[in-house]
Structures are given as structure tokens and as C-alpha cells.
C-alpha positions as CSV (number, residue, x, y, z in Angstrom):
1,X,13.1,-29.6,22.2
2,X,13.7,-31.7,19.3
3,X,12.2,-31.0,15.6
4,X,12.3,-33.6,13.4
5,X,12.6,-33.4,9.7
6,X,12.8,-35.4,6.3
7,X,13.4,-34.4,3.0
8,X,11.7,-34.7,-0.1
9,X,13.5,-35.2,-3.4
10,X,14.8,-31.8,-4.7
11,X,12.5,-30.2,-7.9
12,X,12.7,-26.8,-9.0
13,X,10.8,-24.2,-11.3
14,X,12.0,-23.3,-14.2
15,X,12.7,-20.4,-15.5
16,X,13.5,-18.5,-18.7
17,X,13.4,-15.1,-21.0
18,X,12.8,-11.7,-20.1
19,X,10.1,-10.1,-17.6
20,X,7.8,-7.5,-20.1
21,X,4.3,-8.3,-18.8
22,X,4.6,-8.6,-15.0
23,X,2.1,-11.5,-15.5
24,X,5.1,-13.6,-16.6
25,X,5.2,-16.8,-14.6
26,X,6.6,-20.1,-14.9
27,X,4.5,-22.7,-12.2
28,X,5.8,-25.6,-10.3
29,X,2.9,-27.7,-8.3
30,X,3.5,-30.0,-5.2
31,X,1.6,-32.2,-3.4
32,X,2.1,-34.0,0.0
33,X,0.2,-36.8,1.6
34,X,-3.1,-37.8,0.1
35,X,-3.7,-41.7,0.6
36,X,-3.0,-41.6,4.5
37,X,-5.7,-39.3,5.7
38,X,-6.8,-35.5,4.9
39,X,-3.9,-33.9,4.4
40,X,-3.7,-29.9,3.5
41,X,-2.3,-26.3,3.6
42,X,-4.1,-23.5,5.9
43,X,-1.2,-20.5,5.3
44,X,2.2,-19.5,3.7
45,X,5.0,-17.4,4.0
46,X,7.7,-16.4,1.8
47,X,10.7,-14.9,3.0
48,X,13.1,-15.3,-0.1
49,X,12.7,-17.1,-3.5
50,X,15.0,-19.6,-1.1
51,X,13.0,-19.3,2.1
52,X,9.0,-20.5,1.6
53,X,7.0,-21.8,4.8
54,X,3.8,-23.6,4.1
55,X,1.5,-25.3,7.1
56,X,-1.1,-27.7,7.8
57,X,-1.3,-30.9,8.3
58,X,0.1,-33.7,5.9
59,X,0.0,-37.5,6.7
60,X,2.9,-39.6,5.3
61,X,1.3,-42.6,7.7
62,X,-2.1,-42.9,9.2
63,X,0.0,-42.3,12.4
64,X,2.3,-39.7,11.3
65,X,1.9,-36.4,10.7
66,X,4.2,-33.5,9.8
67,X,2.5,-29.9,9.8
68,X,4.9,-27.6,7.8
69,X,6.9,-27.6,5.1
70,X,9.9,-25.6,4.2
71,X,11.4,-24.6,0.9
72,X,15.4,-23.9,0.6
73,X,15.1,-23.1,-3.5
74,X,15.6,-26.6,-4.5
75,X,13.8,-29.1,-2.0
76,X,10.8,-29.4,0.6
77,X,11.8,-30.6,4.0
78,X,9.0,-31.5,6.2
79,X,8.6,-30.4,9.6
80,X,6.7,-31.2,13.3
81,X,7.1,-28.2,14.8
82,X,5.8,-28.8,18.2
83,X,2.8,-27.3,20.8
84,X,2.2,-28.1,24.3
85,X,-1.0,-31.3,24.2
86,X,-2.1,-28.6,27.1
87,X,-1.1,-25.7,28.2
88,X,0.6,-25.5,31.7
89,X,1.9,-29.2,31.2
90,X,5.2,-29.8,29.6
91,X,3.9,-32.5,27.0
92,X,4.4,-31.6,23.3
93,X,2.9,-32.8,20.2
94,X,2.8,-32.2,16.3
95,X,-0.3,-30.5,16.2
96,X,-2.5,-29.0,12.6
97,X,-0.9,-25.6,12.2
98,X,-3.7,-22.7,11.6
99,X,-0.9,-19.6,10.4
100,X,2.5,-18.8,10.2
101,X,4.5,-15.8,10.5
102,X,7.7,-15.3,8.8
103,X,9.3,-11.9,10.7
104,X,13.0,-13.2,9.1
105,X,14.8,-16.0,8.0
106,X,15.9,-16.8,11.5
107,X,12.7,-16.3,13.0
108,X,9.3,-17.4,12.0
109,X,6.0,-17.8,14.5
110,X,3.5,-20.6,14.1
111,X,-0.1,-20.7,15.1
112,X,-2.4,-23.8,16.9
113,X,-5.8,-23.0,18.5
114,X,-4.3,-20.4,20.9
115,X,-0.9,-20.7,20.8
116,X,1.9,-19.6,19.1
117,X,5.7,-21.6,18.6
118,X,8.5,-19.0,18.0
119,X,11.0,-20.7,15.7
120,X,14.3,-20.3,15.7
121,X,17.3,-21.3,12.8
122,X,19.6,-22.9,15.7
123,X,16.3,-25.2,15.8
124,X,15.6,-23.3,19.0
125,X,11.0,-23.7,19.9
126,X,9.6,-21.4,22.4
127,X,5.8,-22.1,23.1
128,X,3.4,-19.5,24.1
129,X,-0.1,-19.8,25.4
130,X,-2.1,-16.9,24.7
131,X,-5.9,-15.5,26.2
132,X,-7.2,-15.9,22.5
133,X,-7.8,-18.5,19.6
134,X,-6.0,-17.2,16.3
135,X,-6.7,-17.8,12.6
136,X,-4.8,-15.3,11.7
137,X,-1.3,-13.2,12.5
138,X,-0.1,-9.6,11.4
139,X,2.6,-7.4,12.5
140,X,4.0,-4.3,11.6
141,X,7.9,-4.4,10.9
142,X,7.9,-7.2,14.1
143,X,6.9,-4.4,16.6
144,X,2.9,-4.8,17.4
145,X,1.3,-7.9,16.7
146,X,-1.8,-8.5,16.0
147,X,-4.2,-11.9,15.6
148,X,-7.8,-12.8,15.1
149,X,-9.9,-15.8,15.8
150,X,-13.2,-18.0,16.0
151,X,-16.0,-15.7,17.8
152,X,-14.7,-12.7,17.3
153,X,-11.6,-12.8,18.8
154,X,-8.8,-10.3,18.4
155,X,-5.2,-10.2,20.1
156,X,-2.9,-7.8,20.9
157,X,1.3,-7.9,21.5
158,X,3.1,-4.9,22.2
159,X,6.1,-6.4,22.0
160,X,5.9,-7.5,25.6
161,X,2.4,-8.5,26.5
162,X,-0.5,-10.0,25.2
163,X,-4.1,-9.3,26.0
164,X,-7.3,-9.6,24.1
165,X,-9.0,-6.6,22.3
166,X,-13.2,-6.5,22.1
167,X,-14.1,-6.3,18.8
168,X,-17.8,-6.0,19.0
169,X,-18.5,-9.5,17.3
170,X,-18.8,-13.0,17.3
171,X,-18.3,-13.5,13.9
172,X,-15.2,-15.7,13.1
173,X,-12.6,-13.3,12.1
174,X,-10.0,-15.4,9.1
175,X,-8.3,-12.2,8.1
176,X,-6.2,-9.2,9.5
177,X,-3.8,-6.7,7.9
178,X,-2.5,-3.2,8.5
179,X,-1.2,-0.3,6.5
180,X,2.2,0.2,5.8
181,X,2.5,2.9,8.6
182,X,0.8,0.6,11.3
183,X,-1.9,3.5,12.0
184,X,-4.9,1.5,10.2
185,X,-5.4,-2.1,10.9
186,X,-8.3,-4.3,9.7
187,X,-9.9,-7.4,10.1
188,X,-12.6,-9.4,8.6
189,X,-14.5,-12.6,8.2
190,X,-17.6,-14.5,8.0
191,X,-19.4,-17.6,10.0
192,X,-19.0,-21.2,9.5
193,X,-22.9,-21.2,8.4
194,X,-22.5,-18.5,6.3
195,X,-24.9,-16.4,7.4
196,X,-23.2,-13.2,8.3
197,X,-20.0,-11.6,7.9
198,X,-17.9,-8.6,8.3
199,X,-15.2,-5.8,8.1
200,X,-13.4,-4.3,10.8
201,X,-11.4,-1.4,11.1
202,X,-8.7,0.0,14.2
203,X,-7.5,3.5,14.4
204,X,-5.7,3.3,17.6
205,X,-8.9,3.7,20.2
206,X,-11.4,0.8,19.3
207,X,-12.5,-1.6,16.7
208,X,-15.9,-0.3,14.6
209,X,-17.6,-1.9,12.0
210,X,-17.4,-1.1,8.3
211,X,-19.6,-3.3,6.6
212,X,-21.8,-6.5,7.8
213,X,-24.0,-8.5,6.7
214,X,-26.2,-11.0,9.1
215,X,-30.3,-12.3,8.6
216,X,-30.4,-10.5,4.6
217,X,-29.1,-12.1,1.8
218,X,-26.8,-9.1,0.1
219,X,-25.3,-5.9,1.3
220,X,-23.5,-3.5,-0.8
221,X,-20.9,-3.1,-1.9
222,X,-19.3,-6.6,-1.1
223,X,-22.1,-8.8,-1.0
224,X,-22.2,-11.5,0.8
225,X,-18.9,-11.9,2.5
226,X,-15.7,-10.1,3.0
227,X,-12.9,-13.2,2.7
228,X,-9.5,-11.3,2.9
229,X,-7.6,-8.2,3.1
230,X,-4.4,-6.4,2.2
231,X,-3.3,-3.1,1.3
232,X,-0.4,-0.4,1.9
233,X,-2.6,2.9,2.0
234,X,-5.8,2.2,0.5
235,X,-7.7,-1.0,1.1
236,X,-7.7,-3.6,-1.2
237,X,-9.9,-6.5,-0.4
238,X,-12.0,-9.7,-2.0
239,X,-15.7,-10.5,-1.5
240,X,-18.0,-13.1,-2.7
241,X,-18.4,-10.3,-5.7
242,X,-14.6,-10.2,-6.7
243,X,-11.9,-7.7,-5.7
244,X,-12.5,-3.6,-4.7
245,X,-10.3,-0.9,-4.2
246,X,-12.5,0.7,-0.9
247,X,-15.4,0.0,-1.9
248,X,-15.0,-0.2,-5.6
249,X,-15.6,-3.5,-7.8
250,X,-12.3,-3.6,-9.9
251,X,-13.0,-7.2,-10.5
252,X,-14.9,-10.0,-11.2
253,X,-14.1,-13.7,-9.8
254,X,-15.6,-16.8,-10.9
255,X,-14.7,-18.5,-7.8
256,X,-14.8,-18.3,-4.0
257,X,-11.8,-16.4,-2.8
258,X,-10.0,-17.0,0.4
259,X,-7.1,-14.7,0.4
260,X,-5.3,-12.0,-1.1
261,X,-2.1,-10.4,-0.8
262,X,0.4,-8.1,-2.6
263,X,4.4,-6.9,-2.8
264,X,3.2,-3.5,-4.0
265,X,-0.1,-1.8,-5.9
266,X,0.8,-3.2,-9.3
267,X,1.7,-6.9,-7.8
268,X,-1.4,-8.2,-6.3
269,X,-2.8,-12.0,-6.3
270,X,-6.0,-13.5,-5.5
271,X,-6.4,-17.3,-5.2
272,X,-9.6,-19.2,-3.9
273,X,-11.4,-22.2,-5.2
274,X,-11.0,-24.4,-7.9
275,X,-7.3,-23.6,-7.6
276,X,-8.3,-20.3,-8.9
277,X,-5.2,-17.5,-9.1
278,X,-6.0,-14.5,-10.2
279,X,-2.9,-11.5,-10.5
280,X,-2.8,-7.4,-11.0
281,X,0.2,-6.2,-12.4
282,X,-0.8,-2.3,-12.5
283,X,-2.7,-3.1,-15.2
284,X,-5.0,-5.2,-15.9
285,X,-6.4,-8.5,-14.4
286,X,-5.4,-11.8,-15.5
287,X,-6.5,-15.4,-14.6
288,X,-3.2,-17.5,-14.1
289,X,-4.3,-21.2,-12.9
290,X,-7.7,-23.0,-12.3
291,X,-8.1,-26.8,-11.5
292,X,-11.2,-28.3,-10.2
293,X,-11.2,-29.8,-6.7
294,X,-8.2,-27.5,-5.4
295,X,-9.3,-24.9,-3.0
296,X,-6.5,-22.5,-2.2
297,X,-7.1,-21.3,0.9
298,X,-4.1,-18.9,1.4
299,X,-1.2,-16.7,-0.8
300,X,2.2,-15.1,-0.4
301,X,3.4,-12.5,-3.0
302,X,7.0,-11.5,-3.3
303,X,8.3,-9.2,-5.9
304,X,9.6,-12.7,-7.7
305,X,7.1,-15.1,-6.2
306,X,3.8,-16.1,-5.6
307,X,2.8,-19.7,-3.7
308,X,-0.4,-20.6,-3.6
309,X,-1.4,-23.7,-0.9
310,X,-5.0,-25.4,-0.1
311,X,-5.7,-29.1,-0.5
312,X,-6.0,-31.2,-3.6
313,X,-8.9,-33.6,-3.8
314,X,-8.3,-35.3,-6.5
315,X,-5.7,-37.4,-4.7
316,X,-7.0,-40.3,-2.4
317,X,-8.6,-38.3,0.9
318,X,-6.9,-35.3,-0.1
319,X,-3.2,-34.0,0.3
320,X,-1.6,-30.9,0.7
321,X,-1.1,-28.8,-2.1
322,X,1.8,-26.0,-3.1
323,X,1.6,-23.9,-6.3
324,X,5.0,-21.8,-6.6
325,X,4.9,-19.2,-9.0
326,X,7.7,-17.7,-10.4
327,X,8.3,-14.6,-12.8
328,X,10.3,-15.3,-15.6
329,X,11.4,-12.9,-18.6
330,X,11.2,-13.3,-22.5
């Protein structure tokens, strides 16, 4: 199976002084397509300050499109990585990726409607079809895998099979993550309309609901909507009323947010519209980028990095967009 490539011109972030604030960042912004069609970022992965994954879709050509990009520390190479036009047929495509997965450097997984390209460093694509539609992909330490989709949709891998889990809603699920231990896994997300939402949480035996909201216009503690998870032990999640610990506020956002994710409990980023970025280093709180007409829709945080990806509209139909954030010292 053949995966084609080309490389952009090499630009790196700078860097300088002496980490005291562990808000310390230098930023580097990239954008890809724009002019050709509507080009953009739905998920990233960071593996290494020398190994970042970002996916979408970008058009360098009305007729061409490449739907990842990878970062080796001093250039972006962009990829097709390839899914089957149908599953059961052997014809393959470069198709809008939803999420990736990065388990290692040598192996990353890569999400399209319902199925999921295994990636190998030799170059190597297996393709797998699978029962469910994902948006979304966790796993514990590569063992059990977990994914959730449009409808309420929620997959299962013990590290052999796949099957679907019921979840008790039709609610678009955009959002899954487990504890550090694997015991406690949840999953949340709200409908295209916006008109309901909702937090999930698996113990081992079945899904239950948390919180919801559907027909009223507020429900505490979180609102309106519950847009994305992360946590070690406790839960950390944001809302359309900013970030809480469980269910307390220990935020404010001006802005929509879409995801956010963490190293450890005092290195924790938010990013969501208006190319908001919002970081916790143990702290306090502290805005780090806006821009208008930037929706980030997704995060990584490393101990060293953060990368931030959406869609800029301020260029022609709208490209792909990358913010890499790196900690510097003074």
C-alpha cells in the first residue's frame, strides 16, 4: 500500500531562557491549504517534541488532498494515509481523518467514519472496518481501546476483538478518556442542534449517565454542554461555563471550548474558539493565545509541548491550522 508524502520547508520554534513560571512558552503557528477548498485540523498527537501528528483534511489543489501531517522537530511532511472507498472492496482513497492515536513512534491509529488505519514506521497500512462510527479514540497503555461516535455510539477492543458497547444515548459522543488505572472511563458530548448533551461514565459493568441536559436551557453544574474530558484520578472537564474539577467551577472561559488535555495536574490546557488557549500550571489560570476566526478544535500536552490545531478563516476558504507551543526558560 503506497503513502505518499511531500515536504514543507523546515521552520522551527524558538526557544530561550530558563523555565520559572511553567506558563513559559514560546509559539510557532502554521497553516496549510486555504485558497483550494476548506481545508482543517479535527485531532493531534504528540509523541515527542520530534514526533507531532495532526489530521484533517488540507487541499494543496482543488483535486488534491492530503489528510495528515507530521512533525520530525524541524519540518511538516504531508501525508494520505489511506482507507478502503468501501469496506469489503479493496479500493483505497485519501479520505478526511476524524482522530488519531499515537500508541508510539512506530505505531499510530487513524480514524475515518468507522474505520481505523494502523500505521506503521516501515510505511506498513493495515485497514480495519469496525461495527461503530468513531469521533473519538482512547486507550489505556495500548491494552483496551476504547472509541465514541455520532448517535451514541461507543466501541470496545480488548486487544483482540471489537464490538459495540450500549450507552443509553443518541447523543453524539466527541469525547472519551480514562483514568490512569483504566478502572474509570468517560465519555461525553452534545448534538449537532445543540439541544442536549451529556456525561458518561464506565466502571467495568455498564455505561450510566452523570449529567444531561435535553428540552431545558441550563443544568447545573456544567450548563449547557459538557465539550471534553481528561483527568488521572479526579475528573477534570470543560463546559460551556469553563473548566471543573468534578463538579467544581475552577474557571471561567470566554470562549467555546472543544478539548482539553493534560501531562499531569499542574500541566493542563484548554483551547476552543477564537484560537483561544487557556493553561494550568498548578497554580493559577492563564490565557496564552486568542485570534478571531480560529476555532481550535483539539489539543495535545506534553511535559515540553502543547499543539493546538482547528481551522483558520481568515485565509481564502479556510486552511488548516497548527499552534506549537513550546516551554522555554528565562
Amino acid at each position: 500500500m503506497t503513502l505518499t508524502c511531500k515536504k514543507e520547508p523546515p521552520v522551527v520554534p524558538t526557544s530561550s531562557g530558563q523555565d520559572t513560571t511553567s506558563h513559559n512558552f514560546t509559539w510557532a503557528q502554521y497553516t496549510f491549504g486555504g485558497p483550494n477548498g476548506s481545508s482543517g485540523f479535527k485531532d493531534v498527537a504528540i509523541v515527542s517534541d520530534s514526533d507531532i501528528w495532526a489530521v484533517g483534511s488540507i487541499y494543496t489543489a482543488p483535486d488534491t488532498m492530503y489528510n495528515a501531517v507530521h512533525w520530525d522537530g524541524k519540518r511538516w511532511e504531508l501525508l494520505q494515509i489511506q482507507f478502503y472507498t468501501f469496506c469489503g472492496q479493496t479500493h483505497t482513497g485519501s479520505y478526511p481523518i476524524d482522530a488519531v492515536l499515537a500508541l508510539n513512534e512506530s505505531e499510530v491509529w487513524f480514524t475515518s467514519n468507522s474505520q481505523i488505519t494502523i500505521w506503521k514506521n516501515n510505511g506498513q497500512q493495515n485497514i480495519v472496518c469496525l461495527p461503530i462510527s468513531v469521533n473519538k479514540i482512547w486507550t489505556e497503555a495500548g491494552n483496551t481501546i476504547y472509541t465514541v461516535g455520532p448517535n451514541g455510539e461507543i466501541g470496545f477492543n480488548n486487544g483482540t476483538n471489537w464490538t459495540s458497547m450500549p450507552s443509553g444515548t443518541t447523543i453524539d459522543l466527541r469525547d472519551v478518556w480514562g483514568s490512569s488505572d483504566g478502572k474509570t472511563i468517560w465519555a461525553c458530548g452534545f448534538s449537532d442542534d445543540d439541544s442536549q448533551s451529556i456525561l458518561l461514565k464506565y466502571t467495568g459493568s455498564s455505561w450510566e449517565t452523570v449529567w444531561s441536559r435535553g428540552g431545558t436551557s441550563f443544568v447545573s453544574p456544567y450548563g449547557y454542554f459538557v465539550t471534553s474530558l481528561w483527568g488521572t484520578n479526579s475528573l477534570i472537564l470543560s463546559s460551556g461555563r469553563g473548566v471543573f474539577q468534578d463538579t467544581t467551577q475552577v474557571v471561567t472561559l470566554p470562549w467555546f471550548p472543544y478539548r482539553i488535555r493534560g501531562s499531569a495536574n499542574n500541566n493542563i490546557a484548554v483551547a476552543g474558539d477564537n484560537g483561544m488557549i487557556w493553561h494550568w500550571n498548578g497554580a493559577d489560570w492563564k490565557q496564552l493565545n486568542t485570534q478571531s476566526g480560529q476555532p481550535l478544535y483539539s489539543l495535545a500536552v506534553s511535559q515540553t509541548m502543547i499543539a493546538a490545531v482547528g481551522s483558520d478563516f481568515n485565509i481564502g476558504l479556510g486552511a488548516a491550522l497548527i499552534y506549537l507551543g513550546k516551554r522555554y526558560s528565562n
